[in-house]
C-alpha positions, 0 to 999 in steps of 0.5 A: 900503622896496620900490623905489619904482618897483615899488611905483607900478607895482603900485598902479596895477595895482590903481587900474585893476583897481578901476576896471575893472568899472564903467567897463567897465559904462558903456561897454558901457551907452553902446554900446548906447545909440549904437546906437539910442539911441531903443530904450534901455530904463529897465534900460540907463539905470539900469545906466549911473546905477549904473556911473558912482557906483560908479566916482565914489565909488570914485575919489573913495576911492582918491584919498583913499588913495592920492593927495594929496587935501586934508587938511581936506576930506578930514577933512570928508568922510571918513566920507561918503566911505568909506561910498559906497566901501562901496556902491560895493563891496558884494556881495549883501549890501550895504555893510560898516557902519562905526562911527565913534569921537567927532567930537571924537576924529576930529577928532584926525586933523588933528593926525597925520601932517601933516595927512594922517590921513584917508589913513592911515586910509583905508589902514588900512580898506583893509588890514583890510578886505582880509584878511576875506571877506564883510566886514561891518562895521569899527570905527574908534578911536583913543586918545591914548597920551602924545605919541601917537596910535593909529589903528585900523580893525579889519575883522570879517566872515563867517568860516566854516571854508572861508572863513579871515582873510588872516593872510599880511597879518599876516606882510607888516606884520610884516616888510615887508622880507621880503615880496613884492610883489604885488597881493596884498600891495601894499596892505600894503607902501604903508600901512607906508611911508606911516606910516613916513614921518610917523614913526609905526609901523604894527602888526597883529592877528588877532581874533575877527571878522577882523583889527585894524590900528593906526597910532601917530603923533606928534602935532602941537600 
């Protein structure tokens, strides 16, 4: 496993690079209302509206990824939560439009991982999502295979001859040990060292469309 303090350290680097826009967005909004505030206009306002949703609903996204949020509310809210990341992140055009497997087999994600699957998907969602460009959709399944359960989010985008997959995060999830960490690849790195410390394996392929992240945990009676 990296050093953990390494390992923090980057993550927070990304939180914050994440966060960075809207909460810029809203403070410049709030500076020109203090300025006169009689003078604002309805553009101003809705900049400030937008701004401060976008952060909410990415915040309330990372925290779910990256931090310690509530096993059953977050499996209660998960598929609202990711689809407001995606519009929160959405470019010119729009969210990336996610597919859902079965309640009853979502559902299951309350069994794996000490409760915790709904982070672990979300991380897997991320990594995927991460390694294609102009992302436009991701398929969420999962299997029961013996004792265990498989996870899978598998990223498909708009792949053009200049526009190729990340495969270097093929490489990382491969042999995490041998990677460097960086922004670029610290997503990755913590994805594989949260699987692997509910016991579970964590593995990936390029497709068609993109690339295909699969976590195996054990399940829980």
């Amino acid at each position: 496993m990296k050093d953990a303090l390494a390992l923090t350290q980057v993550l927070c680097t990304r939180l914050c690079h994440d966060l960075a826009g809207p909460v810029g967005a809203v403070a410049a909004g709030v500076e020109l209302v203090g300025g006169d505030p009689a003078a604002v206009d309805a553009e101003t306002l809705q900049l400030i509206a937008n701004s401060s949703a976008a952060a909410a609903r990415k915040l309330k996204f990372l925290r779910l990824a990256l931090g310690t949020a509530g096993s059953a509310a977050a499996l209660k809210d998960l598929q609202s939560t990711v689809a407001h990341y995606f519009e929160a992140i959405a470019g010119p055009s729009g969210p990336a439009r996610v597919t859902w497997p079965a309640p009853d087999a979502l559902a299951a994600l309350g069994n794996v991982a000490n409760g915790q699957g709904p982070q672990v998907l979300a991380n897997l969602i991320l990594v995927a999502g991460e390694s294609v460009p102009r992302l436009s959709g991701v398929v969420v399944t999962m299997a029961q295979n013996g004792a265990a359960i498989s996870v899978s989010a598998e990223a498909r985008g708009d792949i053009s001859p200049n526009l190729d997959p990340r495969r270097d995060l093929l490489a990382v999830l491969a042999a995490p040990e041998a990677a460097t960490l960086s922004p670029k690849t610290v997503q990755a790195l913590y994805a594989h060292a949260l699987v692997g410390h509910y016991g579970g394996a964590l593995s990936a392929a390029a497709t068609d469309g993109g690339l295909k992240a699969t976590a195996t945990l054990p399940s829980q009676p």
